[in-house]
C-alpha angles and dihedrals in degrees: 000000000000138000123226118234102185131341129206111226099182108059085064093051094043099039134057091228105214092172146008134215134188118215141172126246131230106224144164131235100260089041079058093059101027083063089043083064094048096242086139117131107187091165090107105021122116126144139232139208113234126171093335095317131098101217122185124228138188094026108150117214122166123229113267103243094209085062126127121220092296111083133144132229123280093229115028136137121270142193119246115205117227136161112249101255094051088052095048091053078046092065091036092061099039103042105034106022092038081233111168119224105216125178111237105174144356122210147166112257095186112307096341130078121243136194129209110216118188128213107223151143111245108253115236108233087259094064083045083060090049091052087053104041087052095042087055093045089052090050089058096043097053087041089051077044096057099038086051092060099035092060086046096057098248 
């Protein structure tokens, strides 16, 4: 299956996530081994369409020590690879409909690295609160539930 490298928790907690996409990363070969040894931040990463291209920003990935004199930067903007089509939804959401494009997760398909953009509208702090208030009644039901059947024998 796939491994998973870094996820990003907080873009579901902050975003209403309508879709999901899977694209490629254009890397170089120390961001390749940087990620091998997990030095991967996605808290902050999204990405944006400009001019036909999806582009990723604010991916954090930490200079490779074994390097040589050659090294990237930790943060800089990177090219996502998507089919057309994709990209062209992609403009749709984010320009007529005001969609975000956060990252949700980056993992390992094979030998190459992928990242999992969502498609969302961004939640007010009051549906944050929601989230949280039925998350936490879930947790006591299932707990009532549990104890019910604990004291039943089953």
């Amino acid at each position: 299956m796939s491994e998973e490298i870094a996820s990003n928790r907080k873009a579901r907690r902050d975003f209403h996530i309508v879709e999901q996409y899977e694209a490629g990363v254009e890397l170089r070969g120390t961001e390749v081994k940087s990620i091998r040894q997990g030095k991967v931040n996605l808290s902050d990463a999204f990405a944006r369409v400009d001019r036909g291209q999806v582009w990723l920003y604010n991916c954090d990935i930490q200079p490779y020590d074994k390097a040589s004199h050659v090294q990237h930067e930790a943060r800089r903007t990177r090219r996502l690879l998507l089919h057309k089509r994709e990209i062209r939804k992609l403009i749709e959401a984010t320009q007529h409909k005001g969609l975000a494009l956060p990252v949700l997760r980056a993992y390992w398909k094979g030998a190459r690295v992928k990242i999992e953009l969502g498609v969302g509208k961004g939640k007010t702090k009051g549906d944050q609160r929601q989230d949280l208030k039925a998350r936490a009644e879930n947790r006591e039901a299932a707990r009532a539930v549990a104890n019910f059947n604990a004291k039943r024998g089953h």
